[in-house]
N, C-alpha and C positions, 0 to 999 in steps of 0.2 A: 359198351365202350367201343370207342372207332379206331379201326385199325391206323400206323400213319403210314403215309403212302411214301415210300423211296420215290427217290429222280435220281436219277444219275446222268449227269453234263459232262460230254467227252469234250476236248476239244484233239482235233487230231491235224498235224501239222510236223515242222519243224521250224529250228530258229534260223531258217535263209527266208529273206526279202518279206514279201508278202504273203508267205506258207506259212508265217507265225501267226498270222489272223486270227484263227482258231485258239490259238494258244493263250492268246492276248486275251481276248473274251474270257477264257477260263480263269485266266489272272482275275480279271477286271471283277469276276462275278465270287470270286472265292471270301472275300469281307462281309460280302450285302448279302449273301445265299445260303448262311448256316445252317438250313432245311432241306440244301440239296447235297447229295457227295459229288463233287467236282476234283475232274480227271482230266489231265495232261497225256498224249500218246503221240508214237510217233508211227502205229499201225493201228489197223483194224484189228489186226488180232487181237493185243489187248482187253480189249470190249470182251474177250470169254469171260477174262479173270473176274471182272466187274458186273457180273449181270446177278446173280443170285441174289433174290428177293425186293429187287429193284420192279416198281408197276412204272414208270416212266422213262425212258431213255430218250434223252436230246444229243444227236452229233450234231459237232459244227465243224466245217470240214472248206479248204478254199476250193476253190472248183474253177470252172474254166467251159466257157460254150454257153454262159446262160445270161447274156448279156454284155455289157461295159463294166470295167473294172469299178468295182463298188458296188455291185447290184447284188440285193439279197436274195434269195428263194425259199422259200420254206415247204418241205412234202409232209407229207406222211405217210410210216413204210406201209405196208406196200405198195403204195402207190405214187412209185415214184421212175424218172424212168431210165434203166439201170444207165446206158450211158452214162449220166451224170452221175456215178459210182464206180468208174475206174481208177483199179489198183495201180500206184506210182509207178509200178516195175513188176519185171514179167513171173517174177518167182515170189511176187505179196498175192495176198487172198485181199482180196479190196473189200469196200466197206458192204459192196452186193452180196459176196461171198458168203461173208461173218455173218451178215444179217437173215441167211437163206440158210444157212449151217446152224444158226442157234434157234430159227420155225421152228428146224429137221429134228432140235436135239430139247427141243419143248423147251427153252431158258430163256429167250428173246422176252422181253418185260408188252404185257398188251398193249402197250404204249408208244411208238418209237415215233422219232419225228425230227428230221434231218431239215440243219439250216445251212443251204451254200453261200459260200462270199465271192464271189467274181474276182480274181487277183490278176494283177500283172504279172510283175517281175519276180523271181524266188532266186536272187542271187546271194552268196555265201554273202557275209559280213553288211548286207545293208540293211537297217528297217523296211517300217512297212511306211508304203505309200500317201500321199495323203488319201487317197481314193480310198485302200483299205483300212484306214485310221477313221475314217467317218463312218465307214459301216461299220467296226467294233463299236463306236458312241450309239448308236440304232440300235444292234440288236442286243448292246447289255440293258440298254434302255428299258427297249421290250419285255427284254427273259426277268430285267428286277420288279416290274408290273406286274409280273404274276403271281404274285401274291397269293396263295390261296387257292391255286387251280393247281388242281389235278389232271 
């Protein structure tokens, strides 16, 4: 008999401007994904509560430095480079932190594998972008493609 392999889909954000990116994707993917557990956060932290017995972890996460607004990246931990994993604020454990704290703490899923979205603007009460409205159409695109991969 074959074991089935967890995924667990963070998306981490908040509902200002185009820091809901992440969020949105989560939405988008939560109907078509019934094979994966899909999660909404507004921290890294988080990501503790949700790793046990999870082999795959995807963050999607907006980011900023790695392109024009709309530009996707996709790593794989560890190899990724932490820059592009700073925490919002001086007293959060950013997503390099969580990710280096659950190696430390053996719970990290063999899997991890982080999608950035190039964002603009994250101001209170606006949507997102069109810029980052086309990259959520890409990368639910992609993540509902996978099908079948581990």
């Amino acid at each position: 008999m074959c074991a089935v392999s967890q995924q667990l889909l963070v998306g981490l954000g908040s509902p200002h401007g185009d820091d809901r990116v992440a969020w949105t994707v989560a939405e988008e993917l939560e109907s078509s994904r019934p094979d994966w557990i899909i999660r909404k956060a507004s921290t890294a932290v988080d990501l503790f509560d949700w790793l046990e017995g999870v082999d795959r972890l995807i963050v999607i996460d907006a980011c900023r430095g790695a392109g024009a607004p709309g530009s996707i990246v996709r790593w794989r931990w560890p190899a990724v480079p932490l820059t592009a994993l700073r925490g919002a604020g001086s007293h959060d454990l950013g997503l390099a932190e969580v990710l280096q704290t659950a190696t430390r703490l053996g719970t990290l899923p063999s899997r991890v594998e982080i999608i950035g979205i190039e964002i603009g603007a994250c101001r209170c009460g606006e949507g997102l972008s069109e810029a980052a409205a086309a990259s959520v159409e890409k990368v639910v695109a992609e993540l509902r493609s996978e099908v079948g991969r581990a």
